[in-house]
C-alpha positions as CSV (number, residue, x, y, z in Angstrom):
1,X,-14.5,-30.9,8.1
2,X,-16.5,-29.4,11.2
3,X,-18.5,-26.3,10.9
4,X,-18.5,-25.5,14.1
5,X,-15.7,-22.6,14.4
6,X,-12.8,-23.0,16.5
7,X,-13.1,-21.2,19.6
8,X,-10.4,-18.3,20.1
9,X,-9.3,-18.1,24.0
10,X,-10.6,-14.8,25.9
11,X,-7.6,-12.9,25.8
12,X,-6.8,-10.2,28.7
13,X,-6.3,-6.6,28.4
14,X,-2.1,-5.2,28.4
15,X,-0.2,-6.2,31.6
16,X,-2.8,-9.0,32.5
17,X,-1.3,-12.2,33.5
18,X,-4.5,-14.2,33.8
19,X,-4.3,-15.8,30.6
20,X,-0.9,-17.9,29.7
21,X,0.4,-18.7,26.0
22,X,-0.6,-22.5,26.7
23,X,-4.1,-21.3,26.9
24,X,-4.0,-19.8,23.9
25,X,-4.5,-20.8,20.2
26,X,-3.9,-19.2,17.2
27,X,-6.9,-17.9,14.8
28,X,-7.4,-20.0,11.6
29,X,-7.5,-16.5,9.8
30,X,-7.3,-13.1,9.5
31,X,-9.5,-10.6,8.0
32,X,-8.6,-7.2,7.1
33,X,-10.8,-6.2,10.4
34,X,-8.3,-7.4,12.4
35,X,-5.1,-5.5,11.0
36,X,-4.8,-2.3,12.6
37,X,-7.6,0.5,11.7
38,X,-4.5,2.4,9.8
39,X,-4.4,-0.5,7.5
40,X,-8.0,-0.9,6.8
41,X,-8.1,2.9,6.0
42,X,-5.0,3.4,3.6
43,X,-6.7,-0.1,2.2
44,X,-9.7,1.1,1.3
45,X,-8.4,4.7,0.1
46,X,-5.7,2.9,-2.0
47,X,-8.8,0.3,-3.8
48,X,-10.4,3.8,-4.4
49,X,-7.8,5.4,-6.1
50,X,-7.1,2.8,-8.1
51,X,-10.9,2.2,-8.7
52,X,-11.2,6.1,-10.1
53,X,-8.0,5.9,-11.9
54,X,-9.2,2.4,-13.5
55,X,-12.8,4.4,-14.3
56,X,-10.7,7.3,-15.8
57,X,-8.6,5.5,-17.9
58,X,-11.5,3.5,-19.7
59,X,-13.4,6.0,-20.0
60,X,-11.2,8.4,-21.7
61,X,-10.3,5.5,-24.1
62,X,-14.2,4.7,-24.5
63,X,-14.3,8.2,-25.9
64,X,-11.3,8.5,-28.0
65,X,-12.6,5.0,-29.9
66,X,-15.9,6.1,-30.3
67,X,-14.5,9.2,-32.0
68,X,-13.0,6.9,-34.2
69,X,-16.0,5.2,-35.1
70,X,-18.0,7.8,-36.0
71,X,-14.9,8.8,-38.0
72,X,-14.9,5.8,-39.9
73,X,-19.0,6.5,-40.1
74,X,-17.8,9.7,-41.8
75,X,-16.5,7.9,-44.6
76,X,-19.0,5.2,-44.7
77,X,-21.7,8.7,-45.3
78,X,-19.7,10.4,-47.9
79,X,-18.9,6.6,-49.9
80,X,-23.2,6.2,-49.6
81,X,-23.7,10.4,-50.8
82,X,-24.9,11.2,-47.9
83,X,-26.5,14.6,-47.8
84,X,-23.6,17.2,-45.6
85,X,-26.1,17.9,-42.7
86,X,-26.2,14.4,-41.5
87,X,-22.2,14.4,-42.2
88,X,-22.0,17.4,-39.9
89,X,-23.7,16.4,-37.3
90,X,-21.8,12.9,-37.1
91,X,-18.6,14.9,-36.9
92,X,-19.9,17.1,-34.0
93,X,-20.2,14.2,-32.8
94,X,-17.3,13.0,-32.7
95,X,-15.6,16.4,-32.2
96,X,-17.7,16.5,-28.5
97,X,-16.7,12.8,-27.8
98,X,-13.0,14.0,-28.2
99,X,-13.9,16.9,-25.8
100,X,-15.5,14.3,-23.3
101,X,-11.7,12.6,-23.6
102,X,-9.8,16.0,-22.7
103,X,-12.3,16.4,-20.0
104,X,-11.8,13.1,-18.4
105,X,-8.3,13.3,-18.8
106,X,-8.0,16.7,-16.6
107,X,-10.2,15.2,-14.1
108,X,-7.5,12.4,-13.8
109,X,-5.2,15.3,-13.4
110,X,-6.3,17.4,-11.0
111,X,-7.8,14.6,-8.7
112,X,-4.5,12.3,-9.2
113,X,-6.3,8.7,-8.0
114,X,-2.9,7.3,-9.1
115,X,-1.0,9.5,-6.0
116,X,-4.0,8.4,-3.6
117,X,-3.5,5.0,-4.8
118,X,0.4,4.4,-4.5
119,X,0.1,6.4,-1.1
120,X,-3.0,4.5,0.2
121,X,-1.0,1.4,-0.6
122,X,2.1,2.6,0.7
123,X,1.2,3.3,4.4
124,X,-1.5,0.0,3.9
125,X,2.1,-2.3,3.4
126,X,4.1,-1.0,5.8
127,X,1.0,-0.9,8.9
128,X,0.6,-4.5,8.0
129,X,3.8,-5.3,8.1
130,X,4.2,-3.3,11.5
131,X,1.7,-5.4,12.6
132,X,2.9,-8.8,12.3
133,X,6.6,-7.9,13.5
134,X,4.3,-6.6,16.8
135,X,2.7,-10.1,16.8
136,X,5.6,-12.1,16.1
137,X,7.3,-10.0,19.3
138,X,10.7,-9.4,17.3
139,X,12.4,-6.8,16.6
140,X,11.6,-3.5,18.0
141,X,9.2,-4.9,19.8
142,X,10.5,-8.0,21.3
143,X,10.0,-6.1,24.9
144,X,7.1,-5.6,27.3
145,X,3.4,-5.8,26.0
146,X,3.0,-2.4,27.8
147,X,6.2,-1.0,26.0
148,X,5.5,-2.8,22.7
149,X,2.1,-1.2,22.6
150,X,3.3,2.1,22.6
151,X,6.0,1.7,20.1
152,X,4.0,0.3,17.8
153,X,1.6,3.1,17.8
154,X,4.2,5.2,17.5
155,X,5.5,3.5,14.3
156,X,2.3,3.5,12.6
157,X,2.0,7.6,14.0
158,X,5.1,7.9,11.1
159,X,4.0,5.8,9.0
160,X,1.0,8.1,8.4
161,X,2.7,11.3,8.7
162,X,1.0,14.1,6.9
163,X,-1.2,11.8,4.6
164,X,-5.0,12.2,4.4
165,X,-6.8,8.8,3.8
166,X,-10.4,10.0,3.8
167,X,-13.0,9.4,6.6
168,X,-13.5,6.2,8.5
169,X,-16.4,4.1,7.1
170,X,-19.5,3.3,8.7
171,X,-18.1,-0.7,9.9
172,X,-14.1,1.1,10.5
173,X,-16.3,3.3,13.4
174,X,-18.3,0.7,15.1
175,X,-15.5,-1.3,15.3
176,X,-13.6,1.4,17.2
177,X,-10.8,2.1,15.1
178,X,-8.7,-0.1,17.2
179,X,-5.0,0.0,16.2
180,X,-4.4,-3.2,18.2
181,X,-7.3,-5.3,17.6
182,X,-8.2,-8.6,19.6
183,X,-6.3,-11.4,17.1
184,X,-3.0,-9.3,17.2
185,X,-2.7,-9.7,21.1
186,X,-3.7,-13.0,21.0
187,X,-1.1,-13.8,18.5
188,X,1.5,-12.2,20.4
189,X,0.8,-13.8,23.4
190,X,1.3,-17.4,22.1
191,X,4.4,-19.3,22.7
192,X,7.0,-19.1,20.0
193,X,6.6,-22.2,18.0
194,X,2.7,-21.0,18.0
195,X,3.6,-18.2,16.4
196,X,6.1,-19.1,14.5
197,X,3.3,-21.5,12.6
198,X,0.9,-18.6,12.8
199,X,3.8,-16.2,11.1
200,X,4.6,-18.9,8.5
201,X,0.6,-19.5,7.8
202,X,-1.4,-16.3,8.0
203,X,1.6,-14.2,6.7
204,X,4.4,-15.7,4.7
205,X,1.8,-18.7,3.3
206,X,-0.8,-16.1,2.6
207,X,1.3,-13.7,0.9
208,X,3.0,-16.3,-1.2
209,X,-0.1,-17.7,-2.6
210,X,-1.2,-14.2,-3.5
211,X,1.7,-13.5,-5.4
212,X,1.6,-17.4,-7.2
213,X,-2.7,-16.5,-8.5
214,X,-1.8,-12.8,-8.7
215,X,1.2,-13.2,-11.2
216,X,-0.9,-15.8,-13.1
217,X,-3.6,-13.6,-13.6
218,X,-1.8,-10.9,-15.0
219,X,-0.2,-13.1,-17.5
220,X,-3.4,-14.5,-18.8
221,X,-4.7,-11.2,-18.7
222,X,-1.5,-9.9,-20.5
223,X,-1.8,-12.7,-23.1
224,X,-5.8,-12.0,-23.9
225,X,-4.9,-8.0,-24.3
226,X,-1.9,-8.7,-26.4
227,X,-3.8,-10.9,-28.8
228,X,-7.1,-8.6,-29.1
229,X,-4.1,-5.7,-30.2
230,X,-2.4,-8.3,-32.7
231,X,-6.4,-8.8,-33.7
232,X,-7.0,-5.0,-34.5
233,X,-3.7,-4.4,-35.6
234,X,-4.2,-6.8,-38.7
235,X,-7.3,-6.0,-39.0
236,X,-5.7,-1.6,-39.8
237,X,-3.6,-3.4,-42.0
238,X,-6.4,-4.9,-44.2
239,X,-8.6,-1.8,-43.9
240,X,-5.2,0.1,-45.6
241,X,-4.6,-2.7,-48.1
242,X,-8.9,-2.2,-48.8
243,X,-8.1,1.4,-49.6
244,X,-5.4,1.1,-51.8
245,X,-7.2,-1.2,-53.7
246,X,-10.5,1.3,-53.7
247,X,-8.7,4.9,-53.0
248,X,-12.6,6.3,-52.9
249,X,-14.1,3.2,-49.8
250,X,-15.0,4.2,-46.5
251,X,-11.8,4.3,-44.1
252,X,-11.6,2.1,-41.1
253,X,-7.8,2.6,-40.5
254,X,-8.5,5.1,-37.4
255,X,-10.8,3.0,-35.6
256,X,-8.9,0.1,-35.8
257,X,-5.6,1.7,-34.9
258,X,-7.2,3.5,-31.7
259,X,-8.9,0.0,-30.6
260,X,-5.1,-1.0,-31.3
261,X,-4.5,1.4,-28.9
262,X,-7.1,0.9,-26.5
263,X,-5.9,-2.6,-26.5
264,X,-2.1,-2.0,-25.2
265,X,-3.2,0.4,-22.7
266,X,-5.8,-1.7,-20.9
267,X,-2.9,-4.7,-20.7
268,X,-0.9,-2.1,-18.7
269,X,-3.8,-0.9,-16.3
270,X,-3.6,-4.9,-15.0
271,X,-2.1,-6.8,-16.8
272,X,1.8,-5.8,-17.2
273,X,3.7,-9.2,-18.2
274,X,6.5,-7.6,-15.8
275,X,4.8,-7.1,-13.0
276,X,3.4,-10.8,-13.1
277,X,7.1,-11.9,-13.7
278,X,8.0,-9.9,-10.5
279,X,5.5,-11.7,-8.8
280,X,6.4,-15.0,-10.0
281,X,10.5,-13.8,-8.6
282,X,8.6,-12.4,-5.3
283,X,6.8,-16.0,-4.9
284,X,9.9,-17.9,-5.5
285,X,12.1,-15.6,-2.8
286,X,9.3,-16.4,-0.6
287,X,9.3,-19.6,-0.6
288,X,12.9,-20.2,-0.4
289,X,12.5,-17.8,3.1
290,X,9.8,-20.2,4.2
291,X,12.2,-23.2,4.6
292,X,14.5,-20.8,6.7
293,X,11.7,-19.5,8.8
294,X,10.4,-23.5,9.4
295,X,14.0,-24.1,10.6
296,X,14.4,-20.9,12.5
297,X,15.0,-21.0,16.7
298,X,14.6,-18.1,18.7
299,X,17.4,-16.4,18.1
300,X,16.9,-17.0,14.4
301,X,13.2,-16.3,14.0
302,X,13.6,-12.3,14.0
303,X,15.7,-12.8,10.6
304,X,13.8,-14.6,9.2
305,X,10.7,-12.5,9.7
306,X,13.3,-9.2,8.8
307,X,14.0,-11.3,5.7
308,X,10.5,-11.9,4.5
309,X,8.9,-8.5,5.3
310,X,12.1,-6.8,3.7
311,X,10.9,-8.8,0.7
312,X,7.8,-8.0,0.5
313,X,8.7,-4.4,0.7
314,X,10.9,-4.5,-2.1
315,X,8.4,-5.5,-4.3
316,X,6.3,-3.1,-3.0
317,X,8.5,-0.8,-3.8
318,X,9.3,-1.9,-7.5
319,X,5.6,-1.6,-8.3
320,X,5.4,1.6,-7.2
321,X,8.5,2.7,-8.5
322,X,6.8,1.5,-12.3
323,X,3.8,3.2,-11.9
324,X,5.1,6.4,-10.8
């Protein structure tokens, strides 16, 4: 394959007729740079929500398990006649570790990186897919470039609403916060069976294999979680059978049952087994849309592109609707 990059026609400002869809070729790709600024922004203020919540989470359960630990150590001292002073001091200790947990647990509260996260995402989704019904010129904006324009900034002016996603970054400002970037015009101008491939490609081929890795991540990451909590579990069981046996041993029950814990907890910041089976349902309703697009004429290609996005959106909306 060639390295030298496939040269994208110079396409004209709105109302311009210099430049006609025969001219034109699609881009082999599309970076998040050249969505609309609205979706880089809720992007990028969704990832940090979830980042923070992520942080949060692990951290509060780092704390909670280390409090086990040295609770376990507590029993490990008084087994070995350890004098009290060193006893106390391991359980303040653990007593300030179990603060640190309450703490990080309020901060969760009060900041709620979960709400900036589902929101983020939220108006992230539905930009996008404004975007790509504006470059596939259906449906409401099957009209004038110059009368497209300004309903699809009007469209993305309610999808924000009243939300606050943060400043613009450093590259989101010296690219000029275009909400019609360069690649979406040049889309849109293309000839339909242009962009019908481009739809089909950088959109319904793009979001399909997303959901395909995506959901088999999750699974494998489901399936290493559940069997580190099947590990700990059995391993609280043998730390009871331990203590029946020898009443006056050091107990390890806690520590293993928060780990235990810990363990089922993680597998549901990523790893839900039903959010990998949605994804799995989402790839297969996908695909099945794909064959309809391929097929689709003129007349057809707008339900085809409503039937795809309106998928995608009710997934969306299911994964939200789980986590909220």
């Amino acid at each position: 394959m060639s390295d030298t990059p496939t040269p994208r026609a110079r396409v004209e400002p709105s109302g311009s007729a210099a430049v006609t869809a025969s001219a034109l070729v699609a881009p082999s790709t599309l970076t998040d740079d050249d969505y609309p600024a609205l979706f880089v922004m809720a992007d990028e203020a969704s990832k940090r929500g979830q980042e923070r919540y992520v942080l949060l989470s692990r951290l509060e359960l780092v704390f909670v398990i280390l409090a086990a630990g040295l609770g376990a150590l507590i029993s490990f001292l008084a087994f070995a006649g350890s004098n009290v002073a060193g006893t106390r001091a391991v359980a303040a200790v653990s007593g300030g570790l179990l603060i640190g947990a309450a703490l990080v647990r309020a901060v969760s509260r009060s900041t709620q990186p979960t709400a900036k996260w589902f929101a983020g995402r939220a108006v992230a989704e539905s930009a996008k897919s404004l975007a790509w019904r504006y470059m596939a010129h259906v449906e409401p904006f099957n009209v004038s470039t110059s009368q497209a324009d300004v309903l699809f900034v009007d469209a993305l002016r309610e999808v924000l609403g009243e939300r606050t996603l943060g400043t613009p970054t450093p590259r989101q400002r010296s690219s000029g916060l275009q909400q019609i970037t360069p690649p979406m015009r040049q889309i849109r101008s293309l000839s339909f069976h242009q962009r019908r491939k481009a739809y089909e490609e950088l959109r319904l081929g793009d979001q399909l294999n997303w959901y395909t890795k995506k959901s088999a991540t999750l699974r494998r990451s489901n399936d290493r979680w559940f069997a580190l909590g099947i590990a700990f579990e059995i391993l609280a069981l043998g730390s009871a059978i331990v203590l029946i046996a020898f009443p006056t041993g050091p107990n390890l029950i806690g520590i293993f049952a928060a780990a235990t814990a810990a363990a089922t907890t993680f597998s549901r910041l990523r790893g839900d087994s039903e959010v990998a089976d949605r994804y799995a349902l989402a790839a297969q309703e996908l695909s099945m849309i794909r064959g309809r697009l391929q097929a689709s004429n003129e007349h057809t290609f707008s339900d085809a592109i409503k039937d795809a996005e309106g998928a995608i959106s009710r997934e969306h909306t299911m994964w939200a609707a789980k986590r909220s």
